[in-house]
NUGUVEX-10082 format. One record per residue: x, y, z of N, C-alpha, C in turn. Coordinates in pm, 1 decimal. Layout:
<site n_px="X" n_py="Y" n_pz="Z" ca_px="X" ca_py="Y" ca_pz="Z" c_px="X" c_py="Y" c_pz="Z"/>
...
***
This chain:
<site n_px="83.9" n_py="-118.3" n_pz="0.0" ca_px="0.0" ca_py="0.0" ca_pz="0.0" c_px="87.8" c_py="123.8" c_pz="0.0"/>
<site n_px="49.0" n_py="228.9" n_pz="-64.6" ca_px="139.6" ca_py="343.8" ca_pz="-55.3" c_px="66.2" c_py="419.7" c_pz="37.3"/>
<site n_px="176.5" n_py="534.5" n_pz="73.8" ca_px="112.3" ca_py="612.9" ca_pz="161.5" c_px="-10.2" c_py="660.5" c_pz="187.6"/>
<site n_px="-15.6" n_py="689.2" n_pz="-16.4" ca_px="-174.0" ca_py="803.4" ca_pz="2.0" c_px="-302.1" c_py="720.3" c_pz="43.0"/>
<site n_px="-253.4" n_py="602.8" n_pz="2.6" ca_px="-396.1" ca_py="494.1" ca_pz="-31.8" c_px="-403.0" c_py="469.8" c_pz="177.9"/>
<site n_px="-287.5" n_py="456.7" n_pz="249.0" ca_px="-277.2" ca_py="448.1" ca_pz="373.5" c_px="-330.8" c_py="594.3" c_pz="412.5"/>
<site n_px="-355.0" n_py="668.6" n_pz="410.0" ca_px="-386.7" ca_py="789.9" ca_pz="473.0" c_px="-530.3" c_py="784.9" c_pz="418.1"/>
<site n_px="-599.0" n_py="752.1" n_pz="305.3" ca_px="-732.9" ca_py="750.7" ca_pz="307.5" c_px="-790.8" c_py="676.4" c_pz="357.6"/>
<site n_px="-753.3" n_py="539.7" n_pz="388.7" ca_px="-817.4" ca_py="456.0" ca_pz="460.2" c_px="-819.5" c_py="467.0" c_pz="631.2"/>
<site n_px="-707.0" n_py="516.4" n_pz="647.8" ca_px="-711.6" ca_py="590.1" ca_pz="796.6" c_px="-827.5" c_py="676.4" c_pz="823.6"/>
<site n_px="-823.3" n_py="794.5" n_pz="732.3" ca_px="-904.9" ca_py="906.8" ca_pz="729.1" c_px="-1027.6" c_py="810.5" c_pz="712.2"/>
<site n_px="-1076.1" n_py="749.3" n_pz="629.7" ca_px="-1219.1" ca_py="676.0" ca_pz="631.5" c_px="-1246.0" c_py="609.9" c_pz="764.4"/>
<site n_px="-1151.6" n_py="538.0" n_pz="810.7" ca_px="-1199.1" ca_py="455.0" ca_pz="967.8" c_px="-1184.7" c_py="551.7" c_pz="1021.8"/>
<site n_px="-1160.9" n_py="703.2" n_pz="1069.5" ca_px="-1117.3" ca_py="783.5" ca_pz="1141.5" c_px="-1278.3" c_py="826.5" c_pz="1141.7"/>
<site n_px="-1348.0" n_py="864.9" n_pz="1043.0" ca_px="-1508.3" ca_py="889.9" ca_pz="942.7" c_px="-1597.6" c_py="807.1" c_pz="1039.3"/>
<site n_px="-1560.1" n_py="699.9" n_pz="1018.5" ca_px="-1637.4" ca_py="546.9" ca_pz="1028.2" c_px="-1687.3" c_py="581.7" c_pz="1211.2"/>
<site n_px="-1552.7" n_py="569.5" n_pz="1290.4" ca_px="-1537.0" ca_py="574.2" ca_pz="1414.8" c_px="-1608.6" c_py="676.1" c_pz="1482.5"/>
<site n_px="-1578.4" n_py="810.9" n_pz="1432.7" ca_px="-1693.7" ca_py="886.9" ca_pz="1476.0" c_px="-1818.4" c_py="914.2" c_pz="1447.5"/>
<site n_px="-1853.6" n_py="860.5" n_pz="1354.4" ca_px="-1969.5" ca_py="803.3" ca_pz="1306.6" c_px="-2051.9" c_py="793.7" c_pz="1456.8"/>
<site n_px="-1991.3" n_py="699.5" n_pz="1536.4" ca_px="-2051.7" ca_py="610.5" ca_pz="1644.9" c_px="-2099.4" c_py="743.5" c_pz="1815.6"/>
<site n_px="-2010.4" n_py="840.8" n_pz="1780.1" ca_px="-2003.1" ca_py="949.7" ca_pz="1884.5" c_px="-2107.3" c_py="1076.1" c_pz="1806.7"/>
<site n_px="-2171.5" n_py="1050.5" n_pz="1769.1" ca_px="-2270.3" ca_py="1135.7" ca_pz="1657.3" c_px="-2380.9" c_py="1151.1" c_pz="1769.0"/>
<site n_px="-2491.1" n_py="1253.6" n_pz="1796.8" ca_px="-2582.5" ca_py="1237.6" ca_pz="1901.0" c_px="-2743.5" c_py="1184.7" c_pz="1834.2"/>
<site n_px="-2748.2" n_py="1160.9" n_pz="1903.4" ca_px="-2905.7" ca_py="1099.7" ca_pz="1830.9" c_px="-3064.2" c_py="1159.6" c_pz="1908.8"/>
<site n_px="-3103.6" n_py="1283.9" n_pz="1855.8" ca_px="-3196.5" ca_py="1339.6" ca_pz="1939.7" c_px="-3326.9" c_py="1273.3" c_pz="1912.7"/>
<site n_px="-3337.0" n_py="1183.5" n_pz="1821.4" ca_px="-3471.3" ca_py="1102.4" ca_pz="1759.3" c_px="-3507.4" c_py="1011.2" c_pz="1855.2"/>
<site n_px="-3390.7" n_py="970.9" n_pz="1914.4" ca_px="-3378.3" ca_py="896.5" ca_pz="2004.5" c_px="-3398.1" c_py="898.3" c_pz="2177.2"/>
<site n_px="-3274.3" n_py="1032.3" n_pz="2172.6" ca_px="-3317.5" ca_py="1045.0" ca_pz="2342.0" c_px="-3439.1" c_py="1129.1" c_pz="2360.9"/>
<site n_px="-3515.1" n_py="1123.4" n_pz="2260.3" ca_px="-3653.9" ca_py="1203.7" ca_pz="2309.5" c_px="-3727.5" c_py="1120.3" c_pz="2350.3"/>
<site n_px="-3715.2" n_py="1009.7" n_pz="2351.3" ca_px="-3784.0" ca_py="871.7" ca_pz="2393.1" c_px="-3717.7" c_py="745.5" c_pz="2474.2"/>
<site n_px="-3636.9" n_py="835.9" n_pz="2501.8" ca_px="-3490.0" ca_py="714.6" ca_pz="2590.0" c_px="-3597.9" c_py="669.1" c_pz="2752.6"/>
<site n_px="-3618.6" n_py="576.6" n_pz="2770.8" ca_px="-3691.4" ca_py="538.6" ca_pz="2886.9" c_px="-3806.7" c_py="513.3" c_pz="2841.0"/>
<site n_px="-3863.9" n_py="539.6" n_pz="2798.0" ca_px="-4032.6" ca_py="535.6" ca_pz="2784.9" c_px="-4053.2" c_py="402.6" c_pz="2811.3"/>
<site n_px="-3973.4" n_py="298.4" n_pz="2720.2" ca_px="-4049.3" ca_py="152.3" ca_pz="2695.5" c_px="-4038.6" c_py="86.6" c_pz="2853.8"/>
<site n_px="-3946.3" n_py="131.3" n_pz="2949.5" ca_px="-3930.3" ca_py="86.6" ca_pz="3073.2" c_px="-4005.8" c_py="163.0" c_pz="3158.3"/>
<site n_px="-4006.5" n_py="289.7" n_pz="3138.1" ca_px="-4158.9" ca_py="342.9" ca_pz="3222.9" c_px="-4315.9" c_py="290.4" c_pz="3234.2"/>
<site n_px="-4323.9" n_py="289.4" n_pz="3068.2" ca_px="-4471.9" ca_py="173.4" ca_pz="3058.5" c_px="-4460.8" c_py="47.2" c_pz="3127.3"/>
<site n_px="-4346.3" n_py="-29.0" n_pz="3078.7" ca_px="-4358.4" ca_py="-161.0" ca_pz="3166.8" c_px="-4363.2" c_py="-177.3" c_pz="3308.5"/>
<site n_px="-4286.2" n_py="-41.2" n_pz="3409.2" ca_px="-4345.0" ca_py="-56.7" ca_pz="3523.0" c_px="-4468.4" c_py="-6.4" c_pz="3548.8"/>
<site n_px="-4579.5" n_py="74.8" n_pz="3487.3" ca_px="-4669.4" ca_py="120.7" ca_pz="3529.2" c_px="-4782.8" c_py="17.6" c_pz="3453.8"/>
<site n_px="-4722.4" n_py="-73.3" n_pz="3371.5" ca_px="-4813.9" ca_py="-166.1" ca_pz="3309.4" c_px="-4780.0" c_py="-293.1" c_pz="3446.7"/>
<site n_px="-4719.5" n_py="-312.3" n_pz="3556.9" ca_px="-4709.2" ca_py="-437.0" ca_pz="3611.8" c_px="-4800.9" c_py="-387.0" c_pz="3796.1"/>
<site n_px="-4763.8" n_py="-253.8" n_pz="3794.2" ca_px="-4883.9" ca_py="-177.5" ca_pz="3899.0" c_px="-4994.5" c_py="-264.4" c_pz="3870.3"/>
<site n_px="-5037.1" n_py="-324.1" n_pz="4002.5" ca_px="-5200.2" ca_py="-399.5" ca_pz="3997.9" c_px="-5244.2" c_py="-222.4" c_pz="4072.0"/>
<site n_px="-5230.2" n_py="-197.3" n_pz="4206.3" ca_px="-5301.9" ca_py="-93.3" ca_pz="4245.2" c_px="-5173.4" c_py="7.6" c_pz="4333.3"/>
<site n_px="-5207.4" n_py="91.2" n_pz="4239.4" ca_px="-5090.5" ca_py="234.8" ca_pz="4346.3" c_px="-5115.1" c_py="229.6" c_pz="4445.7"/>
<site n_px="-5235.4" n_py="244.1" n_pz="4528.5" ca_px="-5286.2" ca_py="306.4" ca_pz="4583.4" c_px="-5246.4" c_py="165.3" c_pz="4716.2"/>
<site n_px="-5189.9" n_py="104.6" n_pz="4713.0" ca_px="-5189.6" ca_py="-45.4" ca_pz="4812.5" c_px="-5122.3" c_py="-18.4" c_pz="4938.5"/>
<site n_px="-4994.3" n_py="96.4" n_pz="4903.2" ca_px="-4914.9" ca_py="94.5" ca_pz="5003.9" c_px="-5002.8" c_py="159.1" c_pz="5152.8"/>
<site n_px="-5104.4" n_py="242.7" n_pz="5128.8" ca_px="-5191.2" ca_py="310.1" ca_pz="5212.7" c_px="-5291.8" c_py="272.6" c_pz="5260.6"/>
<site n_px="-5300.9" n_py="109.4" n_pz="5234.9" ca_px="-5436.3" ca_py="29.3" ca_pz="5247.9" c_px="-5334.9" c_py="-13.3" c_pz="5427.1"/>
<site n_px="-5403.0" n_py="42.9" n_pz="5545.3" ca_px="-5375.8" ca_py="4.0" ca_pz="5623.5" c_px="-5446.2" c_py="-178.8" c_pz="5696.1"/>
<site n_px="-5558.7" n_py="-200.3" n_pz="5646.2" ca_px="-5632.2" ca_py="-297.1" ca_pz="5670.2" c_px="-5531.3" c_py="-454.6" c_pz="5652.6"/>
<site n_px="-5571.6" n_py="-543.6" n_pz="5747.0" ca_px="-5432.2" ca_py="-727.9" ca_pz="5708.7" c_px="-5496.7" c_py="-744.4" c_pz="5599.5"/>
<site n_px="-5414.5" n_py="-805.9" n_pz="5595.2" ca_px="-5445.7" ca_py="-903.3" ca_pz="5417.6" c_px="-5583.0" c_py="-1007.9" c_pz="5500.1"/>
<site n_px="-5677.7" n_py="-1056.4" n_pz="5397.2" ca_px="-5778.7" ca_py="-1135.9" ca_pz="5495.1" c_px="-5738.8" c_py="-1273.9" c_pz="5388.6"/>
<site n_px="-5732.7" n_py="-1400.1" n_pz="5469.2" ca_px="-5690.9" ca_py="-1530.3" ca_pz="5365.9" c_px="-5682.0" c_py="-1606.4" c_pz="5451.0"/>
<site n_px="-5561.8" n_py="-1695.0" n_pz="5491.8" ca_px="-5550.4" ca_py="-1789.1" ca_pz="5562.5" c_px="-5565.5" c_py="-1776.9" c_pz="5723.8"/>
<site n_px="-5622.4" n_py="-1864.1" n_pz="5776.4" ca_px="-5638.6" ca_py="-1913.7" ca_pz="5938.4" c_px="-5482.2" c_py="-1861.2" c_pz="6006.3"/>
<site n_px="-5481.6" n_py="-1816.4" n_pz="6138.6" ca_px="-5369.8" ca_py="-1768.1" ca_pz="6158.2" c_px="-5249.2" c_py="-1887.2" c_pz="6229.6"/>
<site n_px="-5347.8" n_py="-2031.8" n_pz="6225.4" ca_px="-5271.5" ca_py="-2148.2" ca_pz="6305.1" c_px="-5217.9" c_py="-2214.5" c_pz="6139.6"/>
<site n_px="-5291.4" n_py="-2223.9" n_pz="6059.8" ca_px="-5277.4" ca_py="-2303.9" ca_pz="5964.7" c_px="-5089.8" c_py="-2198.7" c_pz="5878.9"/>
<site n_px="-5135.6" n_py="-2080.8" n_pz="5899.0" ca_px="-5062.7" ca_py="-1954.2" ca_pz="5845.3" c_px="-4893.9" c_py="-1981.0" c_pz="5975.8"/>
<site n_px="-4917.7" n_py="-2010.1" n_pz="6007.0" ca_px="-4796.7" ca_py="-2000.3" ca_pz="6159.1" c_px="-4743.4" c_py="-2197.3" c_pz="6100.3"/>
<site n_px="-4771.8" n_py="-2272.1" n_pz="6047.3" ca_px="-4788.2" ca_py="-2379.7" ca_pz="5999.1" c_px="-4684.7" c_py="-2389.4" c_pz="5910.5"/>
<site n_px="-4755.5" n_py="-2321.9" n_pz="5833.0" ca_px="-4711.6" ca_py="-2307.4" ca_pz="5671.9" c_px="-4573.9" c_py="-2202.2" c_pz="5634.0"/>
<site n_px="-4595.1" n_py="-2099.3" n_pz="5764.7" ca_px="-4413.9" ca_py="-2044.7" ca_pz="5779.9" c_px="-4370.5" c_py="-2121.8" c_pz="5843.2"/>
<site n_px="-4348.4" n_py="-2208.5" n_pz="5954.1" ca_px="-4271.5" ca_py="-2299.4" ca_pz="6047.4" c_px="-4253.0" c_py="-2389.5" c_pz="5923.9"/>
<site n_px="-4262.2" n_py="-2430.4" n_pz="5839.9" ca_px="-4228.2" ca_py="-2534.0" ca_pz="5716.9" c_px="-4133.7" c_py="-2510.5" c_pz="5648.5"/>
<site n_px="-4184.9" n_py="-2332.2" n_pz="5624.7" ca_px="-4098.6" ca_py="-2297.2" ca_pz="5465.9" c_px="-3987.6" c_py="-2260.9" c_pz="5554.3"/>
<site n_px="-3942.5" n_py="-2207.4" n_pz="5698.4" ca_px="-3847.8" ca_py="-2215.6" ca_pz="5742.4" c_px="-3760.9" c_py="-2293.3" c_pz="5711.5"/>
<site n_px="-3825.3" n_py="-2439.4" n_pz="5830.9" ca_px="-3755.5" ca_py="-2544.7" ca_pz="5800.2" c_px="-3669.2" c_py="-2627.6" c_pz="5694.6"/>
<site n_px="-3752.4" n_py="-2593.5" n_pz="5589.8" ca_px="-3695.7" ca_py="-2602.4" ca_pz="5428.7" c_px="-3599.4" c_py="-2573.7" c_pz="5432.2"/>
<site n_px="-3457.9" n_py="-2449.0" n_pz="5473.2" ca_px="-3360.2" ca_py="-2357.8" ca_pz="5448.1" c_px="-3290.9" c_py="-2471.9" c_pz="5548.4"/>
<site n_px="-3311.8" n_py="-2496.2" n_pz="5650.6" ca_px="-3196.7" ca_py="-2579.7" ca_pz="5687.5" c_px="-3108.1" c_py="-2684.0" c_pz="5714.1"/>
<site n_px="-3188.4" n_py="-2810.2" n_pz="5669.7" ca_px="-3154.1" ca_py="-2894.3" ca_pz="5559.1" c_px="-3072.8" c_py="-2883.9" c_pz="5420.2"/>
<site n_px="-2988.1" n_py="-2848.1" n_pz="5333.2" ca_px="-2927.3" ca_py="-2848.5" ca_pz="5202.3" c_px="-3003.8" c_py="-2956.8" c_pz="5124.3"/>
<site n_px="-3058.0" n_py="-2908.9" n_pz="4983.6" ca_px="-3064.0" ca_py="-3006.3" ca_pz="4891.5" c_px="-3035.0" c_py="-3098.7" c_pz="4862.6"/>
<site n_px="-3051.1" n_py="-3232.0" n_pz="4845.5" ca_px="-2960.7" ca_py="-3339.5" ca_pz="4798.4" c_px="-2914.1" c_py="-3339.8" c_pz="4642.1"/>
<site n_px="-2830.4" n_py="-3339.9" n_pz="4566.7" ca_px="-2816.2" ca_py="-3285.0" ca_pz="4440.9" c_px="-2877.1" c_py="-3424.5" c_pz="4400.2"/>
<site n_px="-2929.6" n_py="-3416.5" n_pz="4317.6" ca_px="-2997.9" ca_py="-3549.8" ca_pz="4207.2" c_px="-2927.4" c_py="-3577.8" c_pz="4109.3"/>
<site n_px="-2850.5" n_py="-3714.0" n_pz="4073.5" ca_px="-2773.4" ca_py="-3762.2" ca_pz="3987.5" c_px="-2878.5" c_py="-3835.6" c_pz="3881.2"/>
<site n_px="-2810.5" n_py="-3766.0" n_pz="3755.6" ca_px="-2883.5" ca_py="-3803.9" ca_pz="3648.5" c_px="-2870.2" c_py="-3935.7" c_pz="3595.7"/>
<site n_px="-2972.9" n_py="-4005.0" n_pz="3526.0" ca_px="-2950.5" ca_py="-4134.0" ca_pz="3445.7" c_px="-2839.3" c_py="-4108.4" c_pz="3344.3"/>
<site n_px="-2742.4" n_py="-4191.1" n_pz="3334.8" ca_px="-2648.2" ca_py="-4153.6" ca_pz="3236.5" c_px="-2651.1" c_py="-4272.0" c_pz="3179.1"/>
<site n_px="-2638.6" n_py="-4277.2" n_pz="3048.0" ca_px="-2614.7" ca_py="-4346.0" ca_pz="2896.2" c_px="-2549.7" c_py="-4374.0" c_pz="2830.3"/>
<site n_px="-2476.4" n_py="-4475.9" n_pz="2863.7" ca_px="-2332.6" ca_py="-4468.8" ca_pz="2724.2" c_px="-2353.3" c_py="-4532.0" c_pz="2603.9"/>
<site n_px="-2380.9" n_py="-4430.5" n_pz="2533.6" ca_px="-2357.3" ca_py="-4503.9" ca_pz="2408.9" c_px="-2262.1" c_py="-4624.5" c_pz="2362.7"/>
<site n_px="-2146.5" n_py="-4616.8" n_pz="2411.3" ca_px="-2007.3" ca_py="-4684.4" ca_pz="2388.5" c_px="-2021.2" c_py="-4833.7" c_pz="2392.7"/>
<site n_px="-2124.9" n_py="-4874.6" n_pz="2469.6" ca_px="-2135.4" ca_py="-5055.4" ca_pz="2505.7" c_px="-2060.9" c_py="-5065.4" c_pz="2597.4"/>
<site n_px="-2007.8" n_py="-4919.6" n_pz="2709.4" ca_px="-1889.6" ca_py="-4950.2" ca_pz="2823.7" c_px="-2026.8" c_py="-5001.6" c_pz="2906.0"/>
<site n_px="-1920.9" n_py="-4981.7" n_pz="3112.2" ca_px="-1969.4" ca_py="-5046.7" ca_pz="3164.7" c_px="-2144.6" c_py="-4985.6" c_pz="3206.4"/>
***
């Protein structure tokens, strides 16, 4: 390559590169929106945090039950489950 042909292709990726630092106002006029809707689309009711009244549902023995369980759950560890394995090979 000769110089000149090296200095235009510089100068073009030099083009290219800032290309990418260019501002885009089409854009940030709408930067957030699609994440604003989605939290105000997953709101069942605003208004919940001010609902001083209990939740009304389960018995409060059956409810004292059913946390003393899911406790219990945490302190025990999982047993990891070993998979069926297959050898194709005809090994053992």
């Amino acid at each position: 390559m000769t110089i000149g042909s090296r200095c235009v292709a510089c100068t073009a990726l030099a083009g290219m590169l800032l290309c990418g630092c260019s501002t885009t106002p089409r854009f940030n006029s709408n930067f957030g929106t699609s994440v604003r809707a989605n939290v105000a689309a997953q709101v069942l009711d605003p208004g919940a945090a001010a609902n001083t009244n209990p939740a009304a549902g389960m018995e409060g023995t059956a409810a004292a039950i059913a946390h003393g369980h899911y406790q219990e759950s945490f302190k025990d560890p999982e047993k990891p489950m070993h998979g069926l394995v297959i050898n194709g090979a005809g090994g053992k």
